[in-house]
N, C-alpha and C positions, 0 to 999 in steps of 0.2 A: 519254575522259570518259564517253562511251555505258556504254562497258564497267564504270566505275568504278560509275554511273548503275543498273545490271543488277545488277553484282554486289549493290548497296546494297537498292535492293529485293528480291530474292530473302532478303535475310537480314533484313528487317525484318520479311517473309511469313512467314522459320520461327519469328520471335521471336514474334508475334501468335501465330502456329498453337498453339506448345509454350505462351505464355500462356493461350488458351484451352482446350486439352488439362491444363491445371495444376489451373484454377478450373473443371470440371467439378464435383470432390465433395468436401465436405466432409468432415474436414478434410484440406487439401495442404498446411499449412504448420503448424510448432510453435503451441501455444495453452501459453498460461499461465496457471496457477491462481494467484491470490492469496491467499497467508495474512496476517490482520491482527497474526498472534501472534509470537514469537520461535522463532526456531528449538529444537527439545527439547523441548516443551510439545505437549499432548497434541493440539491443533488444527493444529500443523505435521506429528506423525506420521500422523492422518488426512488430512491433504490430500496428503500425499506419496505413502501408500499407494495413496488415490485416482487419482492422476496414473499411479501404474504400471498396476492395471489399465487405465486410460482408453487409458493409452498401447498394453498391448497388445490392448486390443480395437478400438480404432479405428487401430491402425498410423500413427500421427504423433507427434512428443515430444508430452508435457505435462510442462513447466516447470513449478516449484512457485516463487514468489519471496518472499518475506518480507515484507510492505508494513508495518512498525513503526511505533506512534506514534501522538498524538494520541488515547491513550485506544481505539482502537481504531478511531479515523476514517480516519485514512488509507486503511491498507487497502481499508474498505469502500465509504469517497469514489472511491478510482481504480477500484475494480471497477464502481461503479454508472453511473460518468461514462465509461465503455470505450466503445469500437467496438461498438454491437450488431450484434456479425457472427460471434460464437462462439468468437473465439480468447480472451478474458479470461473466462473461471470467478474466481467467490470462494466461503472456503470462509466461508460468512457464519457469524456467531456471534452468541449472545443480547445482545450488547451493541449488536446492532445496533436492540433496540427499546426501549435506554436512550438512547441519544446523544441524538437527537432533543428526548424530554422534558426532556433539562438544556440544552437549547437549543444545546449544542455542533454542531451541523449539522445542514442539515435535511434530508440523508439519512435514508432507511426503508426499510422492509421494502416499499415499494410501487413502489422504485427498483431493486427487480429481481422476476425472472422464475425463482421458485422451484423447482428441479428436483426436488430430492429433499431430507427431511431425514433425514440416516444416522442421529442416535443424539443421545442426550437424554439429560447426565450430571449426579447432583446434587453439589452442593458438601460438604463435607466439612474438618474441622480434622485437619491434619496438626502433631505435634510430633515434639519429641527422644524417642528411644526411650527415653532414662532420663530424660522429664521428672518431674518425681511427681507431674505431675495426671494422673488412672485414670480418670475420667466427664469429661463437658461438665460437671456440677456445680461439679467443684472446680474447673475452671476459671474459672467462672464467678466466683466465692466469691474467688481471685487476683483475678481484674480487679475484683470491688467494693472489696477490703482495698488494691489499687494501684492506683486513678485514674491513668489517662494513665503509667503505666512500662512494659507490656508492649508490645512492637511487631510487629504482623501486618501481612503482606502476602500476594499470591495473583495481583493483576493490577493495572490502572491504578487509580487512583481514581476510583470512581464504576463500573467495572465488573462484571459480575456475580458474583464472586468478591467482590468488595467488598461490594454491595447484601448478598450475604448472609448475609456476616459482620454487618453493618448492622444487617438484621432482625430477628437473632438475639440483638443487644445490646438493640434495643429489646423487643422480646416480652420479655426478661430481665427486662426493668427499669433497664435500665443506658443512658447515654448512648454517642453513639456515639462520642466524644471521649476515652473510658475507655481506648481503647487506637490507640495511635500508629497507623494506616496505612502503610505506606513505599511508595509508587508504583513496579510494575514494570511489564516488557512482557511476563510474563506467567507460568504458573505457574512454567516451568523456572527463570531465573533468583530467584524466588523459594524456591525450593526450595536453588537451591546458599547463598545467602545464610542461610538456616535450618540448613544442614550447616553452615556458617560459623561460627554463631553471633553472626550480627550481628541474625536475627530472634528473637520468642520461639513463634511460630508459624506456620502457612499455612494459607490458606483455599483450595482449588483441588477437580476431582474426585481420586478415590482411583487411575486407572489410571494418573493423571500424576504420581503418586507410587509408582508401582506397584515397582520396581525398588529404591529405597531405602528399602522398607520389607520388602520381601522381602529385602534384605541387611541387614535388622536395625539398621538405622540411626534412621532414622522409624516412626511408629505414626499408623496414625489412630484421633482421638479418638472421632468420632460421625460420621454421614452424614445428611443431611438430607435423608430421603426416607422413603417410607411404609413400605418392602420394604428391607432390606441386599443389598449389590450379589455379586450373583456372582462368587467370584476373592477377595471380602472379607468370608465369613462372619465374620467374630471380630469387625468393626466395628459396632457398633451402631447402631440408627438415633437420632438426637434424640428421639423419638416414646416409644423404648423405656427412657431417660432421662429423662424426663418434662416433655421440650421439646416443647411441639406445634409445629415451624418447620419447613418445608420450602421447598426452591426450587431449581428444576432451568433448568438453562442445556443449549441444544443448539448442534449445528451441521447447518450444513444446501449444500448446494451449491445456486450459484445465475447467474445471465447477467444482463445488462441486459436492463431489460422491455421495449424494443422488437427482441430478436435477432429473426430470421424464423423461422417455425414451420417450414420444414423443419429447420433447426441444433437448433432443439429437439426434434423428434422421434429425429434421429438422435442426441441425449445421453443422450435419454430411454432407447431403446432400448437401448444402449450399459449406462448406470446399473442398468437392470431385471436383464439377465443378468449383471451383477458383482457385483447384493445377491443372485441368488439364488444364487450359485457355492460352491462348495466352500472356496476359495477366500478369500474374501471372510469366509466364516461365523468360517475357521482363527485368518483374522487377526484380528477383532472378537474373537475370545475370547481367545486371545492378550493382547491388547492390554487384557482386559478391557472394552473399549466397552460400552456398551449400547445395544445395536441398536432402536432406532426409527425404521424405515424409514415414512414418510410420503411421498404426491406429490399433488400436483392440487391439488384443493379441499383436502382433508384436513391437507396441510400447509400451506396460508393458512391454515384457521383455526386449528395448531396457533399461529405463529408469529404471528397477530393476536392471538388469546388474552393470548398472554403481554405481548405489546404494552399489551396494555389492563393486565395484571396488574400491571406495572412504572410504565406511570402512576400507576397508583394508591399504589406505594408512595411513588416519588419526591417525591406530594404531602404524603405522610402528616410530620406537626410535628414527627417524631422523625428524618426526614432533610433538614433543612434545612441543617444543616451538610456535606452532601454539594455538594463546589465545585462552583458551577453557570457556567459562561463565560455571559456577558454579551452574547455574538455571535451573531446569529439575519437570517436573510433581509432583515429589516427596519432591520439596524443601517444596514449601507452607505449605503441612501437616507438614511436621517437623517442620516448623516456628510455625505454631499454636502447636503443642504437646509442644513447649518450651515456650513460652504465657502462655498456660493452666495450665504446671506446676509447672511455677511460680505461677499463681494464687492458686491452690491449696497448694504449700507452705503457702501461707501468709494465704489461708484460718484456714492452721491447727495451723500456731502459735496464730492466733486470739485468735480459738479453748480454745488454753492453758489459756489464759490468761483470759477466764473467769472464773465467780465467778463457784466453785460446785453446788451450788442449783441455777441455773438459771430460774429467772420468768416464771411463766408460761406462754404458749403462745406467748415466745422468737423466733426468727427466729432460724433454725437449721441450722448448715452448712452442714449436709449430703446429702442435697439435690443436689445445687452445685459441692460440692462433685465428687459426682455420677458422675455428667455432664461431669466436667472434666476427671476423669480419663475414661470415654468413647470415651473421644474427642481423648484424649491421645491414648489410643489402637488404636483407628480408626490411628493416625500419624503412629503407630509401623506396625500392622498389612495390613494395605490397601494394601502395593508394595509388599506385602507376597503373601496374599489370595485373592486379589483384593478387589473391592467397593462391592460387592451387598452382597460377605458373610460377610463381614468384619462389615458395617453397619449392614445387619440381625441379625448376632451375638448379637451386641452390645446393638441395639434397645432390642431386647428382652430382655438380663439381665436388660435393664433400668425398661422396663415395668414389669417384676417379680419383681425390685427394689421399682418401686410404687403400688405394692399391686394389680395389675392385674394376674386372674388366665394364667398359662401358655396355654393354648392352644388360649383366646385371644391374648397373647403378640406373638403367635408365627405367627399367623395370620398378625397382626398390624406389626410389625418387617416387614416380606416377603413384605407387599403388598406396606410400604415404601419406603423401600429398594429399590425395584423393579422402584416403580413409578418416584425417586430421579432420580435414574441412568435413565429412560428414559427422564425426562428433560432434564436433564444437559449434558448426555454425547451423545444422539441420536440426541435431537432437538438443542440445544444451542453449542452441540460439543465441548465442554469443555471435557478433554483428563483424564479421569476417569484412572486411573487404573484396568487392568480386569483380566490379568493376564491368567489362563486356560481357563477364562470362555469369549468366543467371539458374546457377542451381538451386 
């Protein structure tokens, strides 16, 4: 038993040893990138290419995974809500400073920790090589003479490829109902459905079309951007057409904003000598990308910028028809305050219907009660005063409600309050309402 006793320790000392011999440096174990897009589309061939140098400059896999859906929430939702500990990279994209405004989640650009942005591409209409519209004009000139019969797609609805086909209807003059949307996950699959012949165009960048239009298949129509992109002299800009539209979508790589500054220094590092490589330049041109290498300050303000840009369009009267979900940080609570007061309803008819002199030692409903209409404030009050006073508050009249003197209930309330909001809204990052108060 001694011996068995010896042996057992000895081998739980190498296991600890070689454990801390492991988590020495970052990284010692595979990290994975997130792409919000579909595999073949131009945001899965940069995050993948990424992941190879990453891989061989920092000597551990990088995983690329596919995180599809929800418009491009998901993705972004399980990258922001990750382990900040550096194994989950996303490769974040400009629909991450749309989702928000259509209320679809209240994920943003400030739920992570921006490393780098590679490259900044504008959108662009892709057709059939033998379509017979030759300018953005004649296109234009179809979709007035055919309300609602042509059907384009590019990416989700309400995505950036969407918005700027959108824009582009509205500066027109045209509604944006004019032509059918079809929601994909993302340009690639858009693109084989356009070879299909199930679309009548696409809206996406030009390098993501890059290959079947170089096989003479596709053509692009115009490029919404100030300059024509290199790799596609013959496309013309909108501008040169005499569309004044533009609007550029990027991506950018990024961690949960609480990782530890040494994981981000050694990314950093890592990033720096892979945009400045030989390398790195081959493949960007290659690929066509257009390289807009941004980091630091430089690229928050690029990627607020646009934030604020996309605001402003989503409000604008001519994108009202762009689906908006109806689901925002604040539904939940309401959902439960109208739960609860139902419940309290039924509790008070109960109420009535008993006898007057009720047994002693009967259950009361006041207790209950109480519950609810605390639950209930908390639904009214939270998006008012936010979480921490809003519960303080509440907690304490509970705790004066069961017969605790007030300076313990104000105690017990605060130190709640306080502790609730750091689980859930620091560590679990669950999207509290705070309102004035910025912890």
């Amino acid at each position: 038993m001694r011996k068995f006793a010896s042996t057992f320790t000895l081998l739980a000392a190498a296991l600890l040893s070689w454990s801390c011999d492991r988590g020495g440096a970052y990284p010692n174990r595979p990290v994975t990138i997130i792409c919000p897009w579909s595999a073949g589309g131009g945001t899965d061939g940069l995050s993948r290419q990424m992941g190879i140098f990453l891989e061989e400059k920092l000597k551990a896999p990088f995983n690329v995974i596919n995180e599809t859906g929800g418009e491009g929430v998901t993705g972004h939702s399980t990258g922001a809500l990750a382990a900040p500990d550096g194994y989950t990279l996303t490769m974040m994209t400009a629909e991450l400073n749309m989702l928000h405004w259509r209320r679809m989640t209240p994920i943003d650009c400030s739920h992570f920790r921006t490393l780098m942005v590679l490259n900044c591409e504008p959108a662009a209409i892709i057709v059939p090589a033998d379509s017979p519209w030759k300018t953005v004009g004649d296109l234009e000139e179809a979709i007035g003479k055919n309300p609602g019969k042509l059907k384009a797609s590019g990416t989700a609805k309400g995505g950036t490829w969407h918005l700027a086909f959108a824009g582009w209807l509205a500066k027109a003059g045209l509604p944006i109902s004019a032509v059918k949307w079809i929601p994909t996950r993302g340009a690639s699959p858009s693109l084989q459905e356009l070879m299909a012949k199930n679309l009548d165009l696409v809206c996406c960048s030009l390098p993501e079309a890059q290959a079947l239009i170089q096989g003479g298949n596709l053509k692009g129509l115009g490029v919404m951007s100030d300059e024509r992109i290199k790799g596609f002299d013959n496309v013309k800009t909108f501008k040169e057409q005499g569309v004044d539209w533009s609007l550029v979508g990027w991506r950018a790589l990024g961690v949960p904003i609480d990782t530890p500054v040494e994981v981000i220094d050694t990314l950093m590092n890592a990033l720096r000598d892979i945009v400045g490589s030989d390398e790195f330049a081959s493949f960007m041109k290659t690929g066509n990308y257009n390289v807009s290498i941004r980091e630091g300050d430089e690229a928050r303000e690029t990627l607020d910028s646009m934030d604020a840009e996309m605001g402003k369009l989503l409000s604008m009267p001519e994108f009202k028809d762009l689906e908006k979900s109806g689901y925002s940080k604040d539904t939940y609570p309401a959902i439960l305050g109208c739960a609860l007061l139902l419940l309290l309803s039924t509790l008070a008819l109960r109420s009535r219907k008993q006898e007057p002199a009720a047994p002693a030692g009967s259950p009361s409903w006041k207790g209950p009660a109480a519950v609810c209409l605390a639950a209930l404030g908390y639904a009214v009050l939270a998006p008012i005063a936010g979480f921490i006073l809003t519960a303080g508050l509440l907690l304490f009249l509970l705790f004066l409600f069961l017969g605790n003197r007030a300076v313990k209930s104000l105690v017990l309330a605060a130190a709640i309050s306080c502790l609730v909001y750091l689980v859930f809204a620091t560590w679990l990052r669950v999207d509290l309402p705070r309102q004035f108060i910025e912890w």
